[in-house]
C-alpha positions in Angstrom: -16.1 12.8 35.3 -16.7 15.6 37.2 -15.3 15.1 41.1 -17.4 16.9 43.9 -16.8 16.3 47.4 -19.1 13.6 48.0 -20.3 12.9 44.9 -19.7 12.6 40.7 -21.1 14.0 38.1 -21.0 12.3 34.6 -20.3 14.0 31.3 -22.5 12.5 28.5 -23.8 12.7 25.3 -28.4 12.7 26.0 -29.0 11.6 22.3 -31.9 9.7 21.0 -30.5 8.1 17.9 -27.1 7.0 18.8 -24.0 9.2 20.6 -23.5 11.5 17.5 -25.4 13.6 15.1 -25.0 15.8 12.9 -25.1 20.3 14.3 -28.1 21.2 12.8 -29.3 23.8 14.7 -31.0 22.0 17.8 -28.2 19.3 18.5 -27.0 19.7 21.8 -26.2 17.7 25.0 -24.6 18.3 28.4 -20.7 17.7 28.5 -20.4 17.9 25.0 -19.5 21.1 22.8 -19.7 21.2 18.9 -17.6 23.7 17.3 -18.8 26.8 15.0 -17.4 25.2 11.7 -15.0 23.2 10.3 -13.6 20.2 12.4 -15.8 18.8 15.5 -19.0 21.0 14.3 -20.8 17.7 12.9 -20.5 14.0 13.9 -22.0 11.5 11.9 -25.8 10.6 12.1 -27.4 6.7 12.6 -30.9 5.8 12.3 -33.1 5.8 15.3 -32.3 2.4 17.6 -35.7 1.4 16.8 -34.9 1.3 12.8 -31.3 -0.4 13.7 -33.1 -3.1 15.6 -35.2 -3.8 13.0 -32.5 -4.3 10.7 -31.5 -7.9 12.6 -28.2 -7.5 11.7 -25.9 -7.7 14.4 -22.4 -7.3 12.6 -24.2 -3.6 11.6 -25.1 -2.6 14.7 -21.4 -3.2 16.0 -19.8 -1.4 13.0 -22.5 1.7 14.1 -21.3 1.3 17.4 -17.5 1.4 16.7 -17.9 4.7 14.2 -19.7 6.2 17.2 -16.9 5.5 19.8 -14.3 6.5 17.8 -15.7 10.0 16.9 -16.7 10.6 20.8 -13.0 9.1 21.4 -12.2 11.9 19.0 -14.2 14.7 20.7 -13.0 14.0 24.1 -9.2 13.8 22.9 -9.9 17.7 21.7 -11.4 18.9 25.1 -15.3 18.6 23.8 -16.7 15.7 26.0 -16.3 13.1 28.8 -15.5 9.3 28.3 -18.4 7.9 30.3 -21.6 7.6 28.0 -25.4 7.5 29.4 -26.1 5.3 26.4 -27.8 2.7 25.4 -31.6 2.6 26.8 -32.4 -1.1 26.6 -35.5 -1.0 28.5 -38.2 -3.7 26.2 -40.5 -1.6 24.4 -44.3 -3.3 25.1 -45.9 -0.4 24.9 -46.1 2.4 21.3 -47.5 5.1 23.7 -44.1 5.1 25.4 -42.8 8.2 23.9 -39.2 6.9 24.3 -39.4 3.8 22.9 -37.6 5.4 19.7 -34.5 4.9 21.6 -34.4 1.3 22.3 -34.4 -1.4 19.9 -37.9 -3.1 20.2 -40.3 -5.4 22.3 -38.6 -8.5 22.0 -36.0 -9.6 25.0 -34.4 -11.9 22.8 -33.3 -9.3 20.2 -32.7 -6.6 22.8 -30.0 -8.9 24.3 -28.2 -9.6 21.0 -28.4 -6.1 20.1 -27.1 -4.4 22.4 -23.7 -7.2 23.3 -22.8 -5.8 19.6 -23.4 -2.3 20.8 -21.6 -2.5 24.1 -18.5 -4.1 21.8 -18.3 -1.2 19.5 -18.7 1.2 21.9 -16.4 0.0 24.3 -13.8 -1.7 22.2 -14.4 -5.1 22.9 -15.6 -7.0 25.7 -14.2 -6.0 29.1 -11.0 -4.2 26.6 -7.5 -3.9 28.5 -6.4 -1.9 30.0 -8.4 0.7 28.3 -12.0 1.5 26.9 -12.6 3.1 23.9 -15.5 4.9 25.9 -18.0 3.8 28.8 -20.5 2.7 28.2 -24.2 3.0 30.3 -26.9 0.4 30.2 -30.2 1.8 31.5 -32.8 2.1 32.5 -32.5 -0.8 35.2 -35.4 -1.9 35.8 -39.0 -2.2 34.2 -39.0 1.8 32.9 -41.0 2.8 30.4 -43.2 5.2 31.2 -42.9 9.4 31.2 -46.6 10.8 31.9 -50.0 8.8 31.9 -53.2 9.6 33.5 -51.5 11.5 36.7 -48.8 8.8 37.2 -45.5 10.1 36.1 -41.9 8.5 35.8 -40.7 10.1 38.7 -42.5 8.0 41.0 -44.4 5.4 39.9 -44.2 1.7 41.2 -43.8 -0.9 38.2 -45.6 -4.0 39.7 -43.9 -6.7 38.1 -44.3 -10.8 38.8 -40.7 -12.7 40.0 -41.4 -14.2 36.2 -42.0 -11.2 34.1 -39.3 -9.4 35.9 -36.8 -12.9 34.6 -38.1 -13.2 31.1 -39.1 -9.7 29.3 -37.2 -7.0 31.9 -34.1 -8.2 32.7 -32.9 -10.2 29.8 -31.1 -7.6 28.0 -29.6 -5.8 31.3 -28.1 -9.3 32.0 -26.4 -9.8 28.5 -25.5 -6.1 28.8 -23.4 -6.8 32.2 -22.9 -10.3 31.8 -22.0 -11.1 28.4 -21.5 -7.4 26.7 -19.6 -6.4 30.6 -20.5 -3.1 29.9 -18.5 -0.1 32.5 -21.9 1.0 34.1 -25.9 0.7 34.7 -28.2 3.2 35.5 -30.9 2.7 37.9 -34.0 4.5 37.2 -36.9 7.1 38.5 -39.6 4.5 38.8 -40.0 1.7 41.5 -40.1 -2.0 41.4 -42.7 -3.6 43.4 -42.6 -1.1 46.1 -39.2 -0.5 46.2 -37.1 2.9 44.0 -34.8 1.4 41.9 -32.1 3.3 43.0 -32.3 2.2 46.2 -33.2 -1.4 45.6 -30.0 -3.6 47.3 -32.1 -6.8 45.8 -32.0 -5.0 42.2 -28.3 -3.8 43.1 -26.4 -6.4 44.9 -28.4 -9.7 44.4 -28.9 -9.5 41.0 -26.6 -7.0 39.2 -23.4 -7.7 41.3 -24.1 -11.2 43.0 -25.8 -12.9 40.0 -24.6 -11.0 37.1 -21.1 -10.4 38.4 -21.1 -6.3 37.7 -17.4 -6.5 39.5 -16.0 -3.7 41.4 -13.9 -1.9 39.0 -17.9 -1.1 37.6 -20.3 1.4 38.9 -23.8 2.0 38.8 -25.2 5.8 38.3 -28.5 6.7 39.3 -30.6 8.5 36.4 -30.7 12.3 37.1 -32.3 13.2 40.4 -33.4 9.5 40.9 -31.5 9.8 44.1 -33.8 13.0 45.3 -37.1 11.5 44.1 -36.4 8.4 46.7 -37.6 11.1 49.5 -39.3 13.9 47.2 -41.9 12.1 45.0 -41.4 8.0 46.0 -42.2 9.6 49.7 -39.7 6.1 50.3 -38.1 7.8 53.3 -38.6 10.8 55.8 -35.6 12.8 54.7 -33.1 13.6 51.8 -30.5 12.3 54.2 -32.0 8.9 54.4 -32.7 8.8 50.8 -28.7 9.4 50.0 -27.9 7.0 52.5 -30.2 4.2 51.2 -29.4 4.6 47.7 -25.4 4.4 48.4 -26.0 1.4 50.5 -28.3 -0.4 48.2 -25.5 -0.1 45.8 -26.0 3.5 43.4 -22.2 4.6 43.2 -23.4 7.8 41.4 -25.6 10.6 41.8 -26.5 12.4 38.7 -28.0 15.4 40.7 -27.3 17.0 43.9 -28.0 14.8 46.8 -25.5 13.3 47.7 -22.8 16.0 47.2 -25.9 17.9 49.4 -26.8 15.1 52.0 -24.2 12.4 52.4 -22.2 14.4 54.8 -25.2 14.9 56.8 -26.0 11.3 56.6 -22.3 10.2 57.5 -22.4 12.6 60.6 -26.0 10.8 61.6 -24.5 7.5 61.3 -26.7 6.1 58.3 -23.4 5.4 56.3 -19.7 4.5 56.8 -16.2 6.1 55.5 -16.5 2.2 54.1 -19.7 3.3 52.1 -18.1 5.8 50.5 -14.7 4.4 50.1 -16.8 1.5 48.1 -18.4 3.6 45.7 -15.4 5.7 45.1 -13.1 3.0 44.6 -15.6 1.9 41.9 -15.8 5.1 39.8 -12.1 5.5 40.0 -11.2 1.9 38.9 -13.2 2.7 36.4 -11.8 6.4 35.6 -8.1 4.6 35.0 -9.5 2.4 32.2 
């Protein structure tokens, strides 16, 4: 991780197939640097999330998962990437126009949830390892995403309208093995909005389910996807000033900002009263609790 003064930035691998692939010219991802030639120009390549789904074979997927780890365990012991992981995308895939449904591992809840408990454990080193992970691991993206650009509705803004039961049986199933069962080190809230509400500063999404029903403890933190944070004032129109948007996204729970608004607006929001020392303290006791393991 990357400290700023009011805010962290998080290395990570941006790959569709897994963590690792092999330098062929058009591999690339922030925070991560292949060499040249010889050792750490090439990392070994899965199939597509989609094809390792469809495979139904959980002890696979984990064996995938723990080759990954260990070769980004590898890259960050020589200097060439972070420890925290913006990996895997578990959002249900309903729809085939969804461009990024490559990355996840189908429609079905059910499998989802298996899948990605054996994920988490490979990439992590167990479940909940001590007093180290392998890696951290990122389940995203929370909740009801999947959607990039349709008919003038983008995923910076749009407003998922989801019933309490939908939200219980085919969206959240596989976030609540991923932090319940799989304890995974992070979640990232997403660009969209759930019944009304941005993600990233949902404190229902947040607190009541991820931390009060789920148990996402304190030594855990959730990251908000890149610029979420800014498109709670900018495109969501949510609230009437950057400020406010930094504020209620660290309240409601969003420990992270991948992007510039908090490092940008928190201390404005701190001088105007909208958060506390106790705010931040919160949120930074979280990433570092995590940054020990």
């Amino acid at each position: 991780m990357v400290v700023g003064s009011f805010g962290i930035s998080v290395y990570h691998f941006r790959l569709f197939p897994t963590l690792t692939y092999f330098k062929h010219g058009v591999a690339g991802s922030p925070g991560v640097t292949f060499a040249s030639s010889g050792n750490f120009s090439s990392a070994t390549s899965f199939p597509q999330p989609i094809v390792l789904g469809a495979t139904f074979d959980m002890e696979l997927i984990k064996a995938a998962a723990a080759v990954i780890s260990t070769e980004a365990r590898a890259f960050s012991n020589a200097g060439r990437a972070g420890l925290d992981f913006f990996t895997p995308n578990i959002n249900p895939f309903k729809d085939p126009r969804w461009g990024r449904g490559q990355e996840t591992p189908g429609e079905d809840p059910f499998l989802a949830s298996q899948y990605v408990v054996n994920l988490i454990v490979g990439l992590q080193g167990g479940i909940d390892p001590r007093p180290y992970y392998k890696i951290a691991a990122d389940c995203k993206h929370f909740a009801a995403y999947d959607l990039e650009n349709w008919e003038g509705i983008n995923r910076s803004d749009f407003d998922a309208k989801v019933s309490l039961q939908d939200l219980s049986e085919y969206y959240l199933p596989s976030f609540q093995s991923c932090v319940r069962d799989a304890k995974v080190a992070s979640v990232m809230c997403s660009f969209n909005s759930v019944n009304g509400v941005p993600s990233c500063a949902s404190s229902y999404l947040l607190q009541d389910v991820l931390r009060d029903f789920w148990g996402f403890n304190d030594d855990r933190w959730v990251t908000a996807d890149c610029d979420a944070v800014e498109n709670i004032f900018n495109t969501h129109n949510f609230t009437k000033s950057p400020a406010e948007a930094a504020a209620d996204a660290l309240k409601a729970g969003t420990d992270i900002d991948c992007g510039t608004t908090y490092s940008m607006h928190l201390p404005e929001a701190l001088k105007k009263s909208l958060i506390t020392r106790a705010d931040l303290e919160k949120a930074l006791t979280r990433q570092y609790a995590s940054l020990v393991r």
